[in-house]
N, CA, C and O of each residue as an XYZ file, in Angstrom:
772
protein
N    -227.116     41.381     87.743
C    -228.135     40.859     88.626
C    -227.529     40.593     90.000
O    -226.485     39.958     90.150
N    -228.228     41.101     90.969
C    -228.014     40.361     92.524
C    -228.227     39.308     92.984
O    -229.211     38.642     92.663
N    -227.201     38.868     93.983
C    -227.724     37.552     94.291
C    -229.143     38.036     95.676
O    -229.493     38.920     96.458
N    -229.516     36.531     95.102
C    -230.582     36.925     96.346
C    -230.997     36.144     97.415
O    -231.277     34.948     97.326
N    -231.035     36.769     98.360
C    -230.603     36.136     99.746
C    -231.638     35.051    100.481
O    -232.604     35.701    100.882
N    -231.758     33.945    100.733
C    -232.558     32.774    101.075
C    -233.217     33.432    102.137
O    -232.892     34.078    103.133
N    -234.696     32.886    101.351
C    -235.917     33.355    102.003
C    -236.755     31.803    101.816
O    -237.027     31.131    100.821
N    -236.991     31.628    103.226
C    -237.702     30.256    103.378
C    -239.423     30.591    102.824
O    -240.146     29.672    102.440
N    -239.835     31.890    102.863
C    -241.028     32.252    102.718
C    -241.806     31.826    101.435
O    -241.469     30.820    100.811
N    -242.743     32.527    101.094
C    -243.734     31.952     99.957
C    -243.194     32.884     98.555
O    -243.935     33.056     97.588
N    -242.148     33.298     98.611
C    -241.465     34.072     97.497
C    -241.729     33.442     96.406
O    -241.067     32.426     96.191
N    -242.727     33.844     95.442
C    -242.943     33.147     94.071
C    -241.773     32.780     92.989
O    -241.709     31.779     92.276
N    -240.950     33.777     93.064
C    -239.556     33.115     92.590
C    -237.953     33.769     93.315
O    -237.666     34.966     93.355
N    -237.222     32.815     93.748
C    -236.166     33.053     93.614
C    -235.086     32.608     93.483
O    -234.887     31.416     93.718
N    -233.854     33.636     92.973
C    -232.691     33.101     92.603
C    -231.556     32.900     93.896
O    -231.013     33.762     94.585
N    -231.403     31.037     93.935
C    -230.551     30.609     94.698
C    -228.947     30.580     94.305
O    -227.963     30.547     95.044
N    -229.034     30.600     93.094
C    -227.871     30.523     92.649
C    -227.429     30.966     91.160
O    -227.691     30.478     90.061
N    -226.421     32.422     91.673
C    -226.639     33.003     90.130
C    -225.745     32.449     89.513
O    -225.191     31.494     90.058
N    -225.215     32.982     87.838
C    -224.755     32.383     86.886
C    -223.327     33.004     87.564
O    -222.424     32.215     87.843
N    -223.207     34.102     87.753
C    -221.964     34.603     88.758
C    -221.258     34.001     89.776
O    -220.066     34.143     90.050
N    -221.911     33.463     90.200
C    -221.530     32.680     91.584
C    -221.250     31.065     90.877
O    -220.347     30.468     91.463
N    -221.637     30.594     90.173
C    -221.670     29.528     89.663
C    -220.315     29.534     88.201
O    -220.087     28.506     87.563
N    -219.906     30.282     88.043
C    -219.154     30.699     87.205
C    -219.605     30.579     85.504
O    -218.847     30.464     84.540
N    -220.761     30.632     85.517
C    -221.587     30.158     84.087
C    -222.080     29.349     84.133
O    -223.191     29.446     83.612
N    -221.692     27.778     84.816
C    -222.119     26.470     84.786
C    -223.841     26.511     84.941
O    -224.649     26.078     84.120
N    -224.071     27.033     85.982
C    -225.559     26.529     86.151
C    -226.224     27.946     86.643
O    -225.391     28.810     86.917
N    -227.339     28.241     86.766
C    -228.470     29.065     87.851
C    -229.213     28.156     88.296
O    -229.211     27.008     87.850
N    -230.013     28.609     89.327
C    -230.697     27.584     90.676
C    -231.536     28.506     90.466
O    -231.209     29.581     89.963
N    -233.036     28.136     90.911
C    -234.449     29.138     91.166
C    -234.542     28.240     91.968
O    -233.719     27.326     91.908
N    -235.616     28.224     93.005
C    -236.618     27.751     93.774
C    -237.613     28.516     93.486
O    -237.525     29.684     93.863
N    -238.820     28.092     92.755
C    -240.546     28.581     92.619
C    -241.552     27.895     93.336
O    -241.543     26.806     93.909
N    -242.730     29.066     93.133
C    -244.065     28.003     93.426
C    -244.485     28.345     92.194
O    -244.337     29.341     91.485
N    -245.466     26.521     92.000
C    -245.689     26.229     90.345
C    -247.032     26.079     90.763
O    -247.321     25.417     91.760
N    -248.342     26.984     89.658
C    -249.715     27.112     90.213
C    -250.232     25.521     90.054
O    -249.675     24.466     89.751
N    -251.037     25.755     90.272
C    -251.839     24.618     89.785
C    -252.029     24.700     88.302
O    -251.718     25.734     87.711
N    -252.581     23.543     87.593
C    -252.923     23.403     86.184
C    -254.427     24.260     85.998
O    -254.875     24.750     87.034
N    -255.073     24.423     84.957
C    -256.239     24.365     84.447
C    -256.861     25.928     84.275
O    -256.405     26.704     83.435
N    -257.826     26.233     85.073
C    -258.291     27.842     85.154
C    -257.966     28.058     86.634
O    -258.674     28.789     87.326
N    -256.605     27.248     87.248
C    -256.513     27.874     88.961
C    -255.530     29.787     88.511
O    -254.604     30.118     87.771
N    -256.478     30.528     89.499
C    -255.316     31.947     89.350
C    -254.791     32.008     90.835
O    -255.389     31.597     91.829
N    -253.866     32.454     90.794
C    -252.798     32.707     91.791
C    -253.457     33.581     92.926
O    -252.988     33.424     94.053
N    -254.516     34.509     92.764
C    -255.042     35.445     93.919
C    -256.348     34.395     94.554
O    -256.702     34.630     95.710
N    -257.089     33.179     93.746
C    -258.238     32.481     94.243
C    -257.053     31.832     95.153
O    -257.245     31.904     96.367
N    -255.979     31.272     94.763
C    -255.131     29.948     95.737
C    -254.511     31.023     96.589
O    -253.723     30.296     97.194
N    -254.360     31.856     96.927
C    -253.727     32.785     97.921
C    -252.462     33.122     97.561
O    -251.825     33.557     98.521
N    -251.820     33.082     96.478
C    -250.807     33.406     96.193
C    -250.424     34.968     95.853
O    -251.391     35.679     95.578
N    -249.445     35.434     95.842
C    -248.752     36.502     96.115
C    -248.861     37.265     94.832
O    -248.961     38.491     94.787
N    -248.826     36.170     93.389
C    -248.240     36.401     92.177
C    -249.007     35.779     91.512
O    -249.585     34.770     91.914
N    -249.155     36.350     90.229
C    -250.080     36.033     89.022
C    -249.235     34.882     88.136
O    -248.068     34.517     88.282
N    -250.450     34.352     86.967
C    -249.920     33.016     86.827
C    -248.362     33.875     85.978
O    -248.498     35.097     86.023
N    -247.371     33.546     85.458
C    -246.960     33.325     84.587
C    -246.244     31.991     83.503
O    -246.394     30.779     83.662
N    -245.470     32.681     82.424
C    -245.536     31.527     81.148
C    -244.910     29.930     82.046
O    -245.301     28.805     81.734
N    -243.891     30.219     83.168
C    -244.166     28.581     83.796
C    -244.950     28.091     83.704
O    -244.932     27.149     82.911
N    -246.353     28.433     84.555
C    -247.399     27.969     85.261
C    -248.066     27.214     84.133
O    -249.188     26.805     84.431
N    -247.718     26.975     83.108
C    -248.912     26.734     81.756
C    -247.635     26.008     80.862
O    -246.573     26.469     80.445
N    -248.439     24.257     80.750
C    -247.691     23.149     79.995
C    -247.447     23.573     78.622
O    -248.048     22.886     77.796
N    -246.714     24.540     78.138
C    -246.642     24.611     76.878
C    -245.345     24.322     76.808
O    -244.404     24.643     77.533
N    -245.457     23.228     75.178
C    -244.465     22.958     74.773
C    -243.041     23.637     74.427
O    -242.930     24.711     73.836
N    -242.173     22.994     74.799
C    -241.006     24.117     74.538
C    -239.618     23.183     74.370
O    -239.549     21.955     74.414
N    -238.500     24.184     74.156
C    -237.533     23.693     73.588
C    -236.135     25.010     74.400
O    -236.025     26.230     74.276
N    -235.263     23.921     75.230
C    -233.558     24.986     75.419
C    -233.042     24.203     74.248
O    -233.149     22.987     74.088
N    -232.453     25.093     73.433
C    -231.227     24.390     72.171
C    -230.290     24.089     73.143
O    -230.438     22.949     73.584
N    -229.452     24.662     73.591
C    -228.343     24.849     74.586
C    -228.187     24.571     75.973
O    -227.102     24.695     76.540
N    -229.475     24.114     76.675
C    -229.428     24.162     78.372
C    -230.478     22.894     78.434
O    -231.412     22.703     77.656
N    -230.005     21.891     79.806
C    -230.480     21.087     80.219
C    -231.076     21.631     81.476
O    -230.634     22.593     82.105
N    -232.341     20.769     81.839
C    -233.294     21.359     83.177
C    -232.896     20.544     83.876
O    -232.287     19.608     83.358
N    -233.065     20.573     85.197
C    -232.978     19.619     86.446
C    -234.445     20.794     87.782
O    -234.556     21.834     88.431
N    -235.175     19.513     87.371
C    -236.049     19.760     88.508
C    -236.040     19.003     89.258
O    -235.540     17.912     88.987
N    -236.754     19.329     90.908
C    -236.528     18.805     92.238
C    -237.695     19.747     93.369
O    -237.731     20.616     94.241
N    -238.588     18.739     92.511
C    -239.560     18.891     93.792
C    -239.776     18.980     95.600
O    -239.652     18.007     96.344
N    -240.138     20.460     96.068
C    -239.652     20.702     97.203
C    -241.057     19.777     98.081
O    -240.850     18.854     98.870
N    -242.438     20.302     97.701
C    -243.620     20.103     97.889
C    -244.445     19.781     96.830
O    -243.943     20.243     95.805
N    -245.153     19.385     96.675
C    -246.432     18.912     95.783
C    -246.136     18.648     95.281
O    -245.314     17.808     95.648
N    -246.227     18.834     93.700
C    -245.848     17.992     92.698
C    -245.475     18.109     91.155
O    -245.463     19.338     91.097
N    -245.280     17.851     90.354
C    -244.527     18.000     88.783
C    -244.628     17.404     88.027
O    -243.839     16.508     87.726
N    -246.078     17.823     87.203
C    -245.638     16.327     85.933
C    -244.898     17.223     84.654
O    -244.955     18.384     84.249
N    -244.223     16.053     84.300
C    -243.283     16.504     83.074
C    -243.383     15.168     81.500
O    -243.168     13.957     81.468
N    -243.718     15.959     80.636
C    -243.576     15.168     79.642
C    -242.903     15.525     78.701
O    -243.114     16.595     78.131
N    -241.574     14.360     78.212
C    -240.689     14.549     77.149
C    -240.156     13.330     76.829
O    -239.939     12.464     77.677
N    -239.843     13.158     75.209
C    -239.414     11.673     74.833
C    -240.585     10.477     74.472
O    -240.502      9.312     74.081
N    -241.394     11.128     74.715
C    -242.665     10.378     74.855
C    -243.024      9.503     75.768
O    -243.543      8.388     75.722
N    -242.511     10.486     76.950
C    -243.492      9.715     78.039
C    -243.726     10.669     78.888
O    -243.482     11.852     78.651
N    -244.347     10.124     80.221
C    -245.357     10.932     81.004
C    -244.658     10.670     82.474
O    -244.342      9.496     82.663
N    -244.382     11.562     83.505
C    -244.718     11.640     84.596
C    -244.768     12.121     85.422
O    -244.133     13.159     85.239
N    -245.343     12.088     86.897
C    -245.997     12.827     87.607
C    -244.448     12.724     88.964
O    -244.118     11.657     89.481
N    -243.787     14.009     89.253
C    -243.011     13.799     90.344
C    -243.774     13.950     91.874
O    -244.985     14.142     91.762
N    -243.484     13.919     92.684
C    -243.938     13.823     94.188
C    -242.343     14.515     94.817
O    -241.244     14.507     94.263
N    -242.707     15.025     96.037
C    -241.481     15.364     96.865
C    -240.418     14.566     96.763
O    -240.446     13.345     96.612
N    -238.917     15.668     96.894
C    -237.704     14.917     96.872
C    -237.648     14.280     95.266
O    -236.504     13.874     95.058
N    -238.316     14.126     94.379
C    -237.790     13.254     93.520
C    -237.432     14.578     92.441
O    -237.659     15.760     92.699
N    -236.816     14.051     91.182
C    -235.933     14.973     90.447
C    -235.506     13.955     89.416
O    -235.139     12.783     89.496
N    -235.786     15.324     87.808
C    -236.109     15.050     86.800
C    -234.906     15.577     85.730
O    -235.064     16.752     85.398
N    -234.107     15.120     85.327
C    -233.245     16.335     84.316
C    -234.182     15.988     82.527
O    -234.803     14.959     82.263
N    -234.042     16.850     81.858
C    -234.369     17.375     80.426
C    -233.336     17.720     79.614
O    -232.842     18.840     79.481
N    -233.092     16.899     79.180
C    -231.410     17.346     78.032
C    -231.965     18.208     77.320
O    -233.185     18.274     77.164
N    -230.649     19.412     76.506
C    -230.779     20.301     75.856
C    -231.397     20.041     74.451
O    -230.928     19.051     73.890
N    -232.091     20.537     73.955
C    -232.421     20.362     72.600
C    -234.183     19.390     72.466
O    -234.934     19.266     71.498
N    -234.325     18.749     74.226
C    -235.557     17.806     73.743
C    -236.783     18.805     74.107
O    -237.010     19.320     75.202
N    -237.287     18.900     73.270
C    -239.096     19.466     73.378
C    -239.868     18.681     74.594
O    -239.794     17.465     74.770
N    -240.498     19.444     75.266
C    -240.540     19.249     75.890
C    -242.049     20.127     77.089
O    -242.331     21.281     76.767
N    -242.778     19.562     78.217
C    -243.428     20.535     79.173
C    -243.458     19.998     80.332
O    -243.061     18.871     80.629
N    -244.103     21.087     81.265
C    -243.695     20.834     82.677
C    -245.199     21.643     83.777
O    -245.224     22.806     84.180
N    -246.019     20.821     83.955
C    -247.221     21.663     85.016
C    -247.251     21.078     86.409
O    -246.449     20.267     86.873
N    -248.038     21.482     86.855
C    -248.608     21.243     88.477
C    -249.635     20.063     88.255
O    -250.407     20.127     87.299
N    -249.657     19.036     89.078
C    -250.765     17.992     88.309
C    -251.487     17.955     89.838
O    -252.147     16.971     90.173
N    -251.344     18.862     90.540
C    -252.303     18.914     91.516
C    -253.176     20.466     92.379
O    -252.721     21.606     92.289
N    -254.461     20.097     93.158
C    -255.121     21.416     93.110
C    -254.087     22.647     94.172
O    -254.575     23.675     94.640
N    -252.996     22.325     94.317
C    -252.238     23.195     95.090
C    -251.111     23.817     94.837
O    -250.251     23.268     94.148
N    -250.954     24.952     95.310
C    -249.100     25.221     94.291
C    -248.095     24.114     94.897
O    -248.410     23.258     95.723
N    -247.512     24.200     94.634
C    -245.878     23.195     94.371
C    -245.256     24.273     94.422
O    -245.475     25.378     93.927
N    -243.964     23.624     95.456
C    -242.698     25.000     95.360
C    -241.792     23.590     94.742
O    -241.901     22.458     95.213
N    -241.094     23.890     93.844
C    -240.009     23.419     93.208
C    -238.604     24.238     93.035
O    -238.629     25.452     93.234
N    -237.437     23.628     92.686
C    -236.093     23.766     92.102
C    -235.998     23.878     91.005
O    -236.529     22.940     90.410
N    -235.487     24.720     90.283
C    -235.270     24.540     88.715
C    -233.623     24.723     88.262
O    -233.294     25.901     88.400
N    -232.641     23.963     87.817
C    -231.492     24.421     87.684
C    -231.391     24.552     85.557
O    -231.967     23.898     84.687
N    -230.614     25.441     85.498
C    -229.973     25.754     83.613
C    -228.607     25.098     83.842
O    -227.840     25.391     84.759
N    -228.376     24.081     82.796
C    -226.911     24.284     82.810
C    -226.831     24.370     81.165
O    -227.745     23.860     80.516
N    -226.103     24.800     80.722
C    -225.293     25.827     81.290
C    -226.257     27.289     81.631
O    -227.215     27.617     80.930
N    -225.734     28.150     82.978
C    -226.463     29.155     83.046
C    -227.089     29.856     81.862
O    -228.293     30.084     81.746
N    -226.159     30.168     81.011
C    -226.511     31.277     79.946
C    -226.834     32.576     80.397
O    -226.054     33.249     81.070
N    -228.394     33.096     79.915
C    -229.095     34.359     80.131
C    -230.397     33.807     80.781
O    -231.318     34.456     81.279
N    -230.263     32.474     80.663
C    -231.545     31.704     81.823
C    -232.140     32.578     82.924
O    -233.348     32.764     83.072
N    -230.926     33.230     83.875
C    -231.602     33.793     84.683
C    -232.626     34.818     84.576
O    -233.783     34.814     84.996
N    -231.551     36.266     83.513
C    -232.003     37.131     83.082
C    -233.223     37.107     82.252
O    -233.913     38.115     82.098
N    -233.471     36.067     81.765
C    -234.900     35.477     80.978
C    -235.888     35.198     81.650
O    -236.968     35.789     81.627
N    -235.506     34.022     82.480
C    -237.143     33.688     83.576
C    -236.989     34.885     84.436
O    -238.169     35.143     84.673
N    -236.176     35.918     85.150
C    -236.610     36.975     85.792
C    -237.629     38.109     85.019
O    -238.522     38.764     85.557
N    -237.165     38.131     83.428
C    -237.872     38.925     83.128
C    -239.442     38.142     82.528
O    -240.231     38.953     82.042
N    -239.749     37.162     82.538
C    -241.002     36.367     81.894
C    -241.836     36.549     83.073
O    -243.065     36.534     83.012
N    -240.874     36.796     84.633
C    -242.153     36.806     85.921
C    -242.489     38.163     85.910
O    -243.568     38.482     86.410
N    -241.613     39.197     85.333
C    -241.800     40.648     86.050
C    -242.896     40.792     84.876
O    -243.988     41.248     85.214
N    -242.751     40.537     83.889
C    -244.151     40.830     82.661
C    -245.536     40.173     82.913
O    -246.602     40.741     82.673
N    -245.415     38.919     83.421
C    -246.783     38.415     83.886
C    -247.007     39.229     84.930
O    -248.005     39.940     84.813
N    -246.524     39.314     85.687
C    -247.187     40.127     87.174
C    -247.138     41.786     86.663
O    -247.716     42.528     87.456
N    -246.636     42.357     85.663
C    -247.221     43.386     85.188
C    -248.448     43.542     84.066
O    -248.735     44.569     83.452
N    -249.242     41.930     83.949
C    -249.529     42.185     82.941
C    -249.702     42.067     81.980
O    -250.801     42.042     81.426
N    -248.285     41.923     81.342
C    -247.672     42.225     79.857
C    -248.227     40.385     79.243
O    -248.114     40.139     78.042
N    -248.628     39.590     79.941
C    -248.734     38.323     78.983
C    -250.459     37.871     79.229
O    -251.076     38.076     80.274
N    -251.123     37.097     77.756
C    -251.863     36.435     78.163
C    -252.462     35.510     78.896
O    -251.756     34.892     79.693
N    -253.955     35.182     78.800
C    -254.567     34.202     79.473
C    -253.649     32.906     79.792
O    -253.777     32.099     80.713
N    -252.609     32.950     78.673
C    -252.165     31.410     78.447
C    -251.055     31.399     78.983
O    -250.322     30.441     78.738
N    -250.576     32.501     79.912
C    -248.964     32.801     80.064
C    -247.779     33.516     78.997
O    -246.692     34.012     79.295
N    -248.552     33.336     77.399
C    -247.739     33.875     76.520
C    -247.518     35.510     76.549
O    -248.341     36.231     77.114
N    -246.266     36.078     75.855
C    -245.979     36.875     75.494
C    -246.346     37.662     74.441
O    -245.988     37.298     73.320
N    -247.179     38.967     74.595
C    -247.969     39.960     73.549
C    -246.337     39.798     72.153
O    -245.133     39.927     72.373
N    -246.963     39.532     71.037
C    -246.484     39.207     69.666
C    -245.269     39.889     70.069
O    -244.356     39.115     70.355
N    -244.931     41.476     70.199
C    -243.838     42.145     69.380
C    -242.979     42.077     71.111
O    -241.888     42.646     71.101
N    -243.235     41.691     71.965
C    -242.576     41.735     73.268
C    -242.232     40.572     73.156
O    -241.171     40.393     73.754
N    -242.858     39.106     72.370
C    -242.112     38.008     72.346
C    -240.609     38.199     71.238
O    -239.458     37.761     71.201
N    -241.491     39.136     70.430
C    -239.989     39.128     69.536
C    -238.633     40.074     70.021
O    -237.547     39.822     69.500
N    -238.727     40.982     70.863
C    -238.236     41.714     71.523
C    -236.724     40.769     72.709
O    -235.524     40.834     72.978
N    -237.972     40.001     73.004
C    -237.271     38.759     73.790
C    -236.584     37.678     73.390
O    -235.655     37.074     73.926
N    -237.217     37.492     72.273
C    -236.340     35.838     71.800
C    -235.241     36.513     71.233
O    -234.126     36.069     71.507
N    -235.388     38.125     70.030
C    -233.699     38.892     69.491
C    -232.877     38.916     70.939
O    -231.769     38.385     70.853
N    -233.162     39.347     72.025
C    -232.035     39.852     73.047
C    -231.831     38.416     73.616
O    -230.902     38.461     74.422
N    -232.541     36.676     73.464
C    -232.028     35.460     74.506
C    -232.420     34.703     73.258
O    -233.436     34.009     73.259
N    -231.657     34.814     72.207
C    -231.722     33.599     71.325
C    -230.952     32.488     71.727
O    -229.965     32.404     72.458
N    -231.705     31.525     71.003
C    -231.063     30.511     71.383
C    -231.205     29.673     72.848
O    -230.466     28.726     73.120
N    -232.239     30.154     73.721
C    -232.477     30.398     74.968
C    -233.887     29.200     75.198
O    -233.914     28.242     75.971
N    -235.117     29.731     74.101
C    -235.454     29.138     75.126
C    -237.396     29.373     73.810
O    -238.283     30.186     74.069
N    -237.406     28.509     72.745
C    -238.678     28.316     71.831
C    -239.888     27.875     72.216
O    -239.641     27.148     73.178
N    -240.964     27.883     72.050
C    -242.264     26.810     71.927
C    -242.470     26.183     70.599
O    -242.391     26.677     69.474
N    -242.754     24.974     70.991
C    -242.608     23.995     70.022
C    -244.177     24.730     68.794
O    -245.089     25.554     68.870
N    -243.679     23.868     67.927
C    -245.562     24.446     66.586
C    -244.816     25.292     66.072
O    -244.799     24.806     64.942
N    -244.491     25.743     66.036
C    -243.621     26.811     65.108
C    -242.026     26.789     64.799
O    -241.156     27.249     65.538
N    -241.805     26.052     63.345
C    -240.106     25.927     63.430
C    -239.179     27.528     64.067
O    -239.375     28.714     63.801
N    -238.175     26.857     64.967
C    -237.176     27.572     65.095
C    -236.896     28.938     64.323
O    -237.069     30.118     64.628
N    -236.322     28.201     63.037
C    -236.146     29.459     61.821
C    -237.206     30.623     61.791
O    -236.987     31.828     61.669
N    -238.284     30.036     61.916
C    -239.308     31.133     61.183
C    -239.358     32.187     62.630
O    -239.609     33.383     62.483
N    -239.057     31.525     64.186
C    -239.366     32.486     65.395
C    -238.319     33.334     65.050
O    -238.420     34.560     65.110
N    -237.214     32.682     64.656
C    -235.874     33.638     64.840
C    -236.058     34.487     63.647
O    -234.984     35.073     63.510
N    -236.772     34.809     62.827
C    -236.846     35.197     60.933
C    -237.801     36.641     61.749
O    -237.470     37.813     61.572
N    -239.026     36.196     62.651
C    -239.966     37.063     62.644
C    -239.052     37.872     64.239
O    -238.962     39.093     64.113
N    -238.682     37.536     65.049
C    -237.880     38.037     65.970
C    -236.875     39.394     65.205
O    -236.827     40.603     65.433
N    -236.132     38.469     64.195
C    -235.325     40.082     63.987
C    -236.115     41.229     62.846
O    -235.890     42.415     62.605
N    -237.028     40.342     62.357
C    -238.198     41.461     61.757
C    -239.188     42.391     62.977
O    -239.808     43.405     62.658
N    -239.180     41.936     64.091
C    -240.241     42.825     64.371
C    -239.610     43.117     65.876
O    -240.361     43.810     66.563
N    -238.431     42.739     66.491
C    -237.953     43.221     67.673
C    -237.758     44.957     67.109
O    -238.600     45.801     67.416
N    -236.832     45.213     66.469
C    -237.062     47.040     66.322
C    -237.981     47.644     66.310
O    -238.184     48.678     66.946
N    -238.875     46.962     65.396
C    -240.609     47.829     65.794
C    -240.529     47.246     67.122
O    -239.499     47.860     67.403
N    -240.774     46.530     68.234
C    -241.194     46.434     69.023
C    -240.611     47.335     70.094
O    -241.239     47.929     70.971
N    -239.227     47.336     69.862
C    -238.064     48.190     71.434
C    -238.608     49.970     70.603
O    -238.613     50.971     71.320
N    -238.952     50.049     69.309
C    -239.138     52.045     69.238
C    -240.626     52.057     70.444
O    -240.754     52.738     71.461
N    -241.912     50.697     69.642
C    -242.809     51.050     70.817
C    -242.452     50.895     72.110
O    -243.339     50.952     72.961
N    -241.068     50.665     72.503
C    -241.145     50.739     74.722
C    -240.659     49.516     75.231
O    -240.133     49.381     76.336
N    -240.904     48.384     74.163
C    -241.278     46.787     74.733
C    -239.247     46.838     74.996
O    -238.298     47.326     74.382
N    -239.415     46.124     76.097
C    -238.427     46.304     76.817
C    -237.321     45.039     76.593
O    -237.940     44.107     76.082
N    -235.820     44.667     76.810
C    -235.705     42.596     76.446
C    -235.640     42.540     77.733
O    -236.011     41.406     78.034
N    -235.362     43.158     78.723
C    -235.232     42.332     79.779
C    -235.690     43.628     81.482
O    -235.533     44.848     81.523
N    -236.275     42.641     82.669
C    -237.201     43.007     83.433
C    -236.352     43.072     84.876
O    -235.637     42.071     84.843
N    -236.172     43.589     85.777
C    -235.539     42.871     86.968
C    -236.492     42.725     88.045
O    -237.555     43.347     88.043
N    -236.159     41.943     88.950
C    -237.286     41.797     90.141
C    -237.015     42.986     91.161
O    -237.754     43.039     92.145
N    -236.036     43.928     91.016
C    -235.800     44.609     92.021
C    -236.706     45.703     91.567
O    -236.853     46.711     92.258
């Protein structure tokens, strides 16, 4: 992956800081996060269609802690059992392993920070979750068509679950149906270039 070069603009995602440059420790994104509810990205003027960010579903890093840092608007995040709503400048970390979600709690996009530590395949993962929504490839809800999710979780295990469904059984049906999925085409990973 390339690094990619700071763009103050409305760039729906990019990478500030790769796992390369960082020596593994961390990746950096700066995004814009849609709004919650039935907002789409072409009614708010945006560049880019929703993807699986944009939509509070529960989830789980085994291995990687989040650190968000609201640039503009805003971030609510709920984990641990509690609730809250960030505003500019403020910043949230998510230890590895806690379940967890993260939306827009207002009618405007939010550009935010997102850091992995440890990097992992973080990057190579959320690059390829944006290039499939904006091709497309995911539902109403942001999710991933069945055999392209399993495609994805075999090539970034360990990376990155939705909660409702134990672990075991994603990783059980992942290496059952990623081969059918890569003979039909379904790809593990997307680049923005």
């Amino acid at each position: 992956m390339s690094t990619r070069q700071p763009d103050r603009g409305e760039n729906p995602l990019v990478t500030r800081k790769t796992s390369d440059e960082t020596e593994g420790e961390f990746v950096r994104f700066e995004l814009t996060f849609h709004p919650g509810d039935e907002a789409v990205g072409k009614a708010l003027g945006l560049e880019h269609e929703p993807w699986p960010i944009d939509f509070p579903t529960e989830h789980v890093h085994p291995q990687q802690s989040e650190r968000w840092r609201v640039l503009s608007g805003g971030l609510g995040v709920a984990f641990e059992g509690r609730e809250e709503i960030l505003g500019p400048d403020d910043t949230v970390t998510l230890p590895a392993g806690v379940p967890h979600r993260v939306w827009n709690p207002l009618a405007e996009p939010s550009r935010v920070v997102l850091e992995f530590r440890p990097a992992l395949d973080a990057q190579e993962l959320t690059e390829t979750l944006y290039v499939l929504a904006q091709r497309g490839e995911t539902g109403k809800d942001g999710r991933l068509k069945p055999l392209q999710f399993a495609v994805t979780v075999a090539a970034y295990p360990d990376q990155l679950y939705p909660t409702g469904v134990p672990v075991t059984v994603q990783k059980k049906l992942a290496r059952l149906l990623a081969p059918l999925g890569r003979r039909l085409g379904y790809r593990e990973s997307y680049d923005l270039d």
